[in-house]
N, C-alpha and C positions, 0 to 999 in steps of 0.2 A: 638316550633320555635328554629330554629339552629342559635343562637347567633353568631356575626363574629369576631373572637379573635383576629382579627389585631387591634383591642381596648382593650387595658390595661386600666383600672383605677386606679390612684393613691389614695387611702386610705388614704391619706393626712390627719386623722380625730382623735382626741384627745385619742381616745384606741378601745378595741376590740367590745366595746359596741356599739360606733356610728357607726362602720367601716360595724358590722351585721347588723344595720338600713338599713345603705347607700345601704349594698347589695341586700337586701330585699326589696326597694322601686326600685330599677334595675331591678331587677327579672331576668326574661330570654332573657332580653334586652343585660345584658352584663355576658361574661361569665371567663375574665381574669381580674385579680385582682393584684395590687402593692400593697406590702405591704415595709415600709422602714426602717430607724433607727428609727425615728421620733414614731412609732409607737409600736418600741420594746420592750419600758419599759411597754407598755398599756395593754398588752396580746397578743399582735404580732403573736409568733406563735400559739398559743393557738387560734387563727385567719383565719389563715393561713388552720391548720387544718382540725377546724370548712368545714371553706368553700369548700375546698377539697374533705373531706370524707361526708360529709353529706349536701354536695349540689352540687356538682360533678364542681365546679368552676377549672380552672387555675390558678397555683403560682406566683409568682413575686416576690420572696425575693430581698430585694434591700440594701444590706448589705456594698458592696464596700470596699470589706474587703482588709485589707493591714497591712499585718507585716512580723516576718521572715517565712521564708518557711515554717520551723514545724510546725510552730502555725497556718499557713493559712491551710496547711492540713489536722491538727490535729479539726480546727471551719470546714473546710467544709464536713472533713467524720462525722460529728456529724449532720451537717444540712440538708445529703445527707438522713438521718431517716427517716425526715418529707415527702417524697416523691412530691417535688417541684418541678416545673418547669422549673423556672430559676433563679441564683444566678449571684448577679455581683460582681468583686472583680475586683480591679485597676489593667490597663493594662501591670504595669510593668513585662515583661516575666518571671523574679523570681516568680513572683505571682501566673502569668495563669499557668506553669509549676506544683506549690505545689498546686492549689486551681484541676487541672484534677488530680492528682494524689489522692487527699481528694475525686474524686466524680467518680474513679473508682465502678464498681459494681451497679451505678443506673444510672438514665435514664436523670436525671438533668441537664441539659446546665451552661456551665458555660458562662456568658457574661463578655468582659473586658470592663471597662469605659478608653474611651479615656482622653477626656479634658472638664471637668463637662461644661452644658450650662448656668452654669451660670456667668463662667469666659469670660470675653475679654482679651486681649493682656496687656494691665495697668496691669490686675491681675498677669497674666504670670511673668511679668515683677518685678513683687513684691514680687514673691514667688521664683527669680532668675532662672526661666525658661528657658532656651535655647532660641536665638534670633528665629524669623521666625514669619509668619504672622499663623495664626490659621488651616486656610486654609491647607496648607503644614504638619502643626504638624499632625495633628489629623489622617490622611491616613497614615504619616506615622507609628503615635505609632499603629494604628488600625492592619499592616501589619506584625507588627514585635508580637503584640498579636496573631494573626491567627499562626503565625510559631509556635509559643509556646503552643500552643493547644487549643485558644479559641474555642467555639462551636457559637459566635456572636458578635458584637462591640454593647456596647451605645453610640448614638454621637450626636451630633445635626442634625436637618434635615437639616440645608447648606452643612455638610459633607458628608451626606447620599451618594450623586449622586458618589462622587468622591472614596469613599469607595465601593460601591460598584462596579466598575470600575477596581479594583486590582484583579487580578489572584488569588489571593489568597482568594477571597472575595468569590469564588465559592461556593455556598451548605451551607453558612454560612450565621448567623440569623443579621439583621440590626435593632436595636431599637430606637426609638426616642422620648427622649423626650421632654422638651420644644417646644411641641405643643399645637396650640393656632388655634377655632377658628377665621374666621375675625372678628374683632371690640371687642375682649376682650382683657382685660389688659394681658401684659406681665408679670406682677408680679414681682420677681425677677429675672428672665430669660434675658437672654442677644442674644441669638441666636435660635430663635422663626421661624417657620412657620404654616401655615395650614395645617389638616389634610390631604387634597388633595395634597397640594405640597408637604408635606411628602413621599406618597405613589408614587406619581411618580417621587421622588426622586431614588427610591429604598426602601426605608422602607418597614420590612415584619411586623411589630407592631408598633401601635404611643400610647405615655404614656401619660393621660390625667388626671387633677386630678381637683385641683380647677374649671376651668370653669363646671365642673361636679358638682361637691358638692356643691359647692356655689349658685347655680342655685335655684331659686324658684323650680323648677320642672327638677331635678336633671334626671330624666328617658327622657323627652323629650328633655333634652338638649345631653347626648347622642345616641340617634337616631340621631338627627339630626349632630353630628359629623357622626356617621354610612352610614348618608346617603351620606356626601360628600364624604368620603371615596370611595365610592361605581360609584363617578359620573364623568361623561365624564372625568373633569379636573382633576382625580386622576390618570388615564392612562397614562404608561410608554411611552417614546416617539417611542420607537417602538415594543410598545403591541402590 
């Protein structure tokens, strides 16, 4: 069975131990994997790896990496080894600029994170943000990433539509997280949709973690994200 990678899982899962359970009770059902900080200390890459080479899975390093230039250059040509998929490092142009330069000579995407989903405007506001409603922010840092060489945005699925929408957006990857089937908790997440409004948001991948794992029957509940994915209401409006 050919697995449909526009489903990430989030490995949201205490270390490398349970992360191989979780992926082994998926099977062939899912074939791309997040792995994050959260999960670094556990054996993360060592994980990462594992799944990669010896079970032919997709990466998801989810690093979000931010410092000065050298140093982002210097962590991402060392992460670019592991032969990974995709890495995110903070949208600021400084960043995307030194994190493509660290992932010349392999095949890695760099993703910028816009404006994490799990802030509202209160938090913006707290952290002395720039005035504007989120909406505005997010397309624009997304825009000013793609100039600087991103290879795809993370953002939330409200911003999806309007990101992909930019000129700039062309040929370039949309990830989303804080997605949620209907009738599960948001969690921490503050800018949530379904995995179908996602998709016909724009989103070329939605990043799924807890409703996954937390599930009795962790394999059936992603199918059945797969399957709305897959269903009329996932359709772009002018697919």
């Amino acid at each position: 069975m050919q697995a449909d990678d526009r489903l990430i899982v989030a490995l949201d899962v205490p270390d490398a131990l349970a992360g191989l359970e979780l992926a082994k009770t998926l099977g062939d059902a899912v074939s791309f994997y997040k792995i994050g900080l959260g999960m670094l200390t556990g054996g993360g890459l060592a994980l990462a790896n594992e799944l990669k080479s010896e079970h032919g899975k997709r990466i998801f390093l989810d690093m979000k990496l931010f410092d000065i230039d050298a140093t982002v250059e210097a962590a991402v040509r060392g992460l670019a080894q592991f032969d990974l998929d995709f890495l995110t490092v903070h949208g600021d142009p400084n960043v995307v600029r030194a994190a493509r330069e660290g992932a010349i000579g392999s095949d890695m995407k760099i993703l910028a994170v816009t404006i994490l989903t799990s802030l509202d405007r209160a938090d913006l506001d707290a952290a002395c943000i720039k005035d504007g409603p989120i909406s505005d922010l997010v397309p624009e840092r997304a825009g000013r990433a793609f100039d600087a060489g991103a290879d795809g945005i993370i953002c939330s699925p409200n911003e999806a539509a309007s990101i992909r929408a930019l000129p700039e957006a062309e040929g370039r990857l949309i990830v989303t997280p804080g997605v949620r089937p209907a009738g599960s908790d948001s969690g921490d997440q503050k800018r949530t949709a379904t995995p179908a409004a996602a998709i016909a948001a724009g989103a070329d991948h939605v990043v799924v973690g807890r409703p996954i794992w937390q599930s009795p029957s962790p394999r059936d509940a992603a199918q059945s994200i797969l399957h709305e994915m897959s269903s009329p209401q996932a359709r772009q409006p002018n697919a």
